[in-house]
N, C-alpha and C positions, 0 to 999 in steps of 0.2 A: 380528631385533634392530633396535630404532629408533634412530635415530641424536640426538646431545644439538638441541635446536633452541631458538633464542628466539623470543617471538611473532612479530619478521619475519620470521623463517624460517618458521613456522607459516603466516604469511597467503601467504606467496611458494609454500610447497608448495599452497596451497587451489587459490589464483587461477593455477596454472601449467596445470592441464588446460584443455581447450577451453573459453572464457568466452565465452557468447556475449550474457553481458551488455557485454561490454567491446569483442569484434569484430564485433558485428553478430548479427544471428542468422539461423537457415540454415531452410529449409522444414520446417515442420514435420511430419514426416514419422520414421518407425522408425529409418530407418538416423542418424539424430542423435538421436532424444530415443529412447529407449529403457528400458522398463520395465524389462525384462529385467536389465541392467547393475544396477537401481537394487534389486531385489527377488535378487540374487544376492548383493551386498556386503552389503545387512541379514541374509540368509542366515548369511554368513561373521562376522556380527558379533553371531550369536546374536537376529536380530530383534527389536531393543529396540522398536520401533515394535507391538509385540504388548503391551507393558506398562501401555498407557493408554488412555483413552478423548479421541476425537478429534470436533473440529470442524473440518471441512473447509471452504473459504470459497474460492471462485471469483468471478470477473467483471473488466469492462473498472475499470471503477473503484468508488470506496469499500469496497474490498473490505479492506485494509488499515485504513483507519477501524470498519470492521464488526469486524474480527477482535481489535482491539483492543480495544471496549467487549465484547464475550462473553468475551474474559480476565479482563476489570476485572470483571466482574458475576458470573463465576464467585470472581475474587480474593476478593471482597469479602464473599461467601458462607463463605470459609474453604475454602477447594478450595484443593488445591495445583496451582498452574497451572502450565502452559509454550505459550508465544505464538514462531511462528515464522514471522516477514516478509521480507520482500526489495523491493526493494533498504533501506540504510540510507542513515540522514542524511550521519554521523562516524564509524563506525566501525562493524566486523564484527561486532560483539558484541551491538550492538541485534539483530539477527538472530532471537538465541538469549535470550531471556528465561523465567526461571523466577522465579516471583512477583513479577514485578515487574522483577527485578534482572538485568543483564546476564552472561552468562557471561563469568566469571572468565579473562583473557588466559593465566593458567596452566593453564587446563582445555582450553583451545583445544590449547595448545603440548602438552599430555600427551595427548588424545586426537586430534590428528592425528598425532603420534609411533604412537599403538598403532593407528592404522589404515592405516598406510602398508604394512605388509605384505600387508593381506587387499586394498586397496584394488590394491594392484601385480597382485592375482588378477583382476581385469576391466578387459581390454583395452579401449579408447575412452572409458572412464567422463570423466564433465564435473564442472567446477569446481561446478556446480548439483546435481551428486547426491552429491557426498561433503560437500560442506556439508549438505545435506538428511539424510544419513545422519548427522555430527556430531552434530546436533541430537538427532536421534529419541534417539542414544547418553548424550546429556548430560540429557535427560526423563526415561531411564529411570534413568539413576545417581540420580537425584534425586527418582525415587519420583512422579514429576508424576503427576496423577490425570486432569487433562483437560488434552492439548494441542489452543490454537487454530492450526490451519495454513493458512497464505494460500498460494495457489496461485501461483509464480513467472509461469508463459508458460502461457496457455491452460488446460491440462486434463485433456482427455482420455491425451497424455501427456505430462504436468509428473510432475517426480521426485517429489513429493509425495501421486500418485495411487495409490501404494501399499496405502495406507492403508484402512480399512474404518470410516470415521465411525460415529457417531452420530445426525448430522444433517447434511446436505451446504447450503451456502448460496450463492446465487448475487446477486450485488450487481448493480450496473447494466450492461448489455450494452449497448456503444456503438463505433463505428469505431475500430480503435488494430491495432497489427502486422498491417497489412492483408495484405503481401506476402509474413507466413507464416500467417497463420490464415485468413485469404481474404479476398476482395473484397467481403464481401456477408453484413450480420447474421444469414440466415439459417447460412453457413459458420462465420464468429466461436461464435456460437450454440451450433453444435451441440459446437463444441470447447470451452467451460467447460462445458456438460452432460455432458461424459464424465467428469463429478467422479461423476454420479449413477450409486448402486450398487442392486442389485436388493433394494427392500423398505425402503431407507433412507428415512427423511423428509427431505423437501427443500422449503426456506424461498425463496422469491424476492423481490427486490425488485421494484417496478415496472417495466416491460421496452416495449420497444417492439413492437407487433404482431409482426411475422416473428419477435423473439427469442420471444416469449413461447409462438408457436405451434412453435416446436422446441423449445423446455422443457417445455411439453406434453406433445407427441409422445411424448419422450424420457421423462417418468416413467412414462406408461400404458404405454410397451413393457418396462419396467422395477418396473412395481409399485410405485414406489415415490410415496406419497400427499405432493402440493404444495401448501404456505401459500403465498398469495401476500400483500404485502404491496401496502394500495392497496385492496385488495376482502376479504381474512377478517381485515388489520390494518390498520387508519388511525392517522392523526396529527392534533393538532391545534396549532396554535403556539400562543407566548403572546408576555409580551414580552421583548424581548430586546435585550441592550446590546452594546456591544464587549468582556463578559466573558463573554459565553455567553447563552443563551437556554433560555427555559422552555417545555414544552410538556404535552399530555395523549397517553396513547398509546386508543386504541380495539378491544377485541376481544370479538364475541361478545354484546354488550352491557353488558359490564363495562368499565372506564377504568382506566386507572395516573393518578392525577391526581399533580400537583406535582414532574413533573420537569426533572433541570435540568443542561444539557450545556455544557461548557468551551468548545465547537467553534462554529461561526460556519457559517451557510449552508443554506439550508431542506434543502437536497440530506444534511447532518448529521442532522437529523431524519428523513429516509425511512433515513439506514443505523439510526441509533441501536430505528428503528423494526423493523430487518430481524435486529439481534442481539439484539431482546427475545423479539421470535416465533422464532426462534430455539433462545431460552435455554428457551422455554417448551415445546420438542419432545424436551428432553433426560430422559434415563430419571427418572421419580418416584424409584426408590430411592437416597436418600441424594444427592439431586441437588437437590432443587425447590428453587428459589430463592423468598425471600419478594419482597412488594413494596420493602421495608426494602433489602435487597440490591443490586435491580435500582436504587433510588434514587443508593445509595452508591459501586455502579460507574461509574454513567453520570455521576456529578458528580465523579469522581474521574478520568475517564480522562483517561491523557495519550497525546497523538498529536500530536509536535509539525510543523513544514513544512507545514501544510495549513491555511492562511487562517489565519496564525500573525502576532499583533500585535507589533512590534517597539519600535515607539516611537511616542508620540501627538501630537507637535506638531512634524514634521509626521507624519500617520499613515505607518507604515512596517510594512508586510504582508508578508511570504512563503508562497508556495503553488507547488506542486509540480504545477497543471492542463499537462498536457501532449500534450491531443488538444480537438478542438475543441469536444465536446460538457462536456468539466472545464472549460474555457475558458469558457463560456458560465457554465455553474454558479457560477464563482469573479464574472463581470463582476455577474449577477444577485446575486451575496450584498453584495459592494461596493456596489452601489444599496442594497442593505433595509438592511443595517448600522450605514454610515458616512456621514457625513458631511464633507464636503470642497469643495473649490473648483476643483483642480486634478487630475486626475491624469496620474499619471505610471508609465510601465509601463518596466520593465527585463528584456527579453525575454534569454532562452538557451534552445535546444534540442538536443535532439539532431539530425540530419540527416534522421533518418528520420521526422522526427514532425512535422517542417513543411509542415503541408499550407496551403491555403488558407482554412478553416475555423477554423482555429485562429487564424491571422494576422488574421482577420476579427473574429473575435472577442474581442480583447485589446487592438488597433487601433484599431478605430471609434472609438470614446469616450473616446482618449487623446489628452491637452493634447501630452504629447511621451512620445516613445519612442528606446529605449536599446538598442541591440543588444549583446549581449556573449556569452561563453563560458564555460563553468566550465572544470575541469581534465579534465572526464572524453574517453576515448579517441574516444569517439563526438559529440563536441559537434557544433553547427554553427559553421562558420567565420560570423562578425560581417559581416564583406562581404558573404557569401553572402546572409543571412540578410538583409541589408537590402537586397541587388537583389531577393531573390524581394518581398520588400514592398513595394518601389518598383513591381513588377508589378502590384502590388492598389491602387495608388497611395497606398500610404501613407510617409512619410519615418521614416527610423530614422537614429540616431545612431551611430555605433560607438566602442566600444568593448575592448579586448583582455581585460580580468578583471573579474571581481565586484565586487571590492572597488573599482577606477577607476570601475566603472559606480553604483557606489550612492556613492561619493564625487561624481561630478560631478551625480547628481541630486541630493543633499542641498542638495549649492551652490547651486542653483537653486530647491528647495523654499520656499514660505512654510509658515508655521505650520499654516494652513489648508488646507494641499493633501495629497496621498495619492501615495504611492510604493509603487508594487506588483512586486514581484521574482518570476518568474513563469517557466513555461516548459518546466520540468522540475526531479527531486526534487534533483540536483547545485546548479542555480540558487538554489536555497531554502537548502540547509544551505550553501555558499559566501558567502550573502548571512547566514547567522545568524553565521557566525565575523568576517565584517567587519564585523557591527556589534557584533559583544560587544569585539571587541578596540578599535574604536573609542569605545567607553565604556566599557573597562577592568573589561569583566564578567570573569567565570571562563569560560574554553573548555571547551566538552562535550567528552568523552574522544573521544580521536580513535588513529587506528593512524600508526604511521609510515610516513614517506611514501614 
């Protein structure tokens, strides 16, 4: 028998198992991430994750952007979706999406009520798999026909690996949780290849040689036949404003001409490229999507935090790059995009993602820089954060919050200059609530605190 809860009880029972998105995270290795745990609780819960059909979506980044536009493009087809990401902006709930729409704070508080008994049945279970089992539970009440699922940490065993796709998809493979998934893209690599299942089609984005010759390896020992995107699908730009850009996509000798993405940044066009081929592996029956469809998702999708326009005089960005090759990505779309005089970077990271590369990369080409911290467990301390930059010679400002840090760049902004809030996905959503409150927007739903 469950006991009565409100949604902060709800979120307090989620987040009480081991989070090792909040303390760090631990080697990736069996005795912590464990399948087992995660395929015993679905077990116990009647395995709702057997009710749907699944896209599965791995890699260092854009994978999130990916998984989003193959919900929106299946949404928009008339499929009844459900899209399950990690981390969120504001609240829990973005998490869990079924057409669209956040699960309901009362469906949260009812179904971790009726899973706290089965869930009390496996011992060590993590804050990452009985969310991931919510989920699956809240797609199947809800009749979802195709859930897109992003892979939380790596892969081969993320909670989410349960699963028996459709189509497995792998996004860009680049340096990030080096000191649990290893040192070295071949290591990284082969840990989001263990999404790939025997005979499954699997979609890659462009990869860098070592990734791409272990996603190789890995489907010809596995059977399972690889798109890559880059050589069997291309892109081609068109032009494009600070409201989105227009592009053609390339396959086989046929063209998707005329479409046209919300999102900012050529590296948006190789994902948008990578959940079209994709969408195009999914079973014929009762599935194909028209050209019509693929148009009406990708101009629809929303993915907010990620080279996210604030305010235009002076421009005001938030972007969530928080390894140095997203950092590079974000500096490169700021050139093609905008226009400006000045910029200004308002750096926060986590502790663990500060490397050199990154600092390099958001740095160089900044008028002034702003160190600060969000709220989350793992930030990097401001001080910290601007001695390791003073190493690389660059000077940072400090700051103690968001909101002090985007207020004391505004003061200093002209009309012409560019403020980019940057660092990690904390940075970004802490930086869209100080500026909606400071121009008296509505606040996106948030959980309490």
């Amino acid at each position: 028998m469950s006991i009565m809860m409100t949604y902060a009880d709800a979120l307090a029972y989620l987040f009480g198992f081991t989070d090792y998105e909040k303390r760090g995270l631990a080697v990736y290795a069996p005795e912590f991430y464990d399948l087992e745990r995660q395929r015993r609780l679905l077990v116990l819960m009647g395995e709702p994750h057997r009710s749907f059909q699944v896209v599965h979506v791995a890699g260092t980044k854009g994978k999130g952007s990916t998984a989003a536009m193959i919900e929106s493009m299946l949404r928009a087809s008339g499929r009844r979706t459900g899209l399950y990401t990690s981390p969120h902006l504001h609240t829990f709930r973005e998490r869990i999406q079924v057409r669209g729409e956040l699960i309901p704070e009362a469906e949260v508080v009812r179904l971790a009520g009726e899973m706290q008994p089965l869930v009390a049945q496996v011992p060590g279970i993590t804050t990452f798999e009985v969310m991931t089992a919510l989920a699956f539970a809240w797609f199947a009440e809800q009749k979802v026909e195709w859930a897109v699922v992003e892979v939380g940490l790596g892969g081969r065993l993320d909670a989410t690996n349960v699963v028996n796709p459709a189509v497995a998809v792998l996004t860009s493979i680049s340096y990030d949780h080096m000191a649990i998934l290893g040192d070295t893209l071949t290591q990284i690599a082969a840990e989001k290849a263990g999404i790939v299942k025997p005979g499954v089609p699997v979609v890659s984005a462009p990869q860098p040689d070592e990734a791409l010759a272990v996603i190789e390896q890995t489907c010809r020992r596995q059977g399972a036949p690889l798109t890559l995107v880059g050589r069997d699908w291309t892109w081609e730009a068109g032009a494009a404003d600070l409201d989105g850009q227009s592009f053609t996509i390339h396959h086989g000798g046929q063209k998707i001409p005329g479409l046209w993405l919300p999102l900012l940044g050529e590296h948006q066009l190789v994902n948008a490229t990578t959940a079209v081929a994709a969408i195009s592996l999914l079973p014929v029956t009762n599935t194909k999507l028209t050209q019509a469809d693929i148009r009406e998702g990708l101009r629809t999708v929303y993915w907010p935090g990620r080279l996210e326009i604030l305010g235009r005089a002076p421009l005001v960005i938030v972007d969530s790059a928080h390894n140095g090759d997203s950092a590079q990505k974000l500096m490169a779309a700021l050139r093609a995009c905008c226009c400006f005089q000045r910029l200004i970077i308002i750096l926060g990271a986590s502790a663990d993602h500060v490397t050199p590369e990154l600092l390099e990369a958001l740095l160089t080409s900044a008028d002034r820089a702003i160190a600060t911290r969000s709220s989350h467990p793992r930030a990097a301390d401001p001080a910290w954060l601007q001695a390791r930059a003073g190493e690389l010679g660059f000077s940072l400002e400090v700051t103690e919050t968001v909101p002090q840090a985007l207020t004391l760049a505004l003061d200093g902004a002209g009309p012409e200059d560019l403020i980019c809030c940057t660092g990690s996905v904390f940075v970004a959503a802490e930086a869209r609530v100080a500026w909606r409150k400071a121009k008296g927007m509505a606040l996106p739903p948030s959980d309490p605190a």
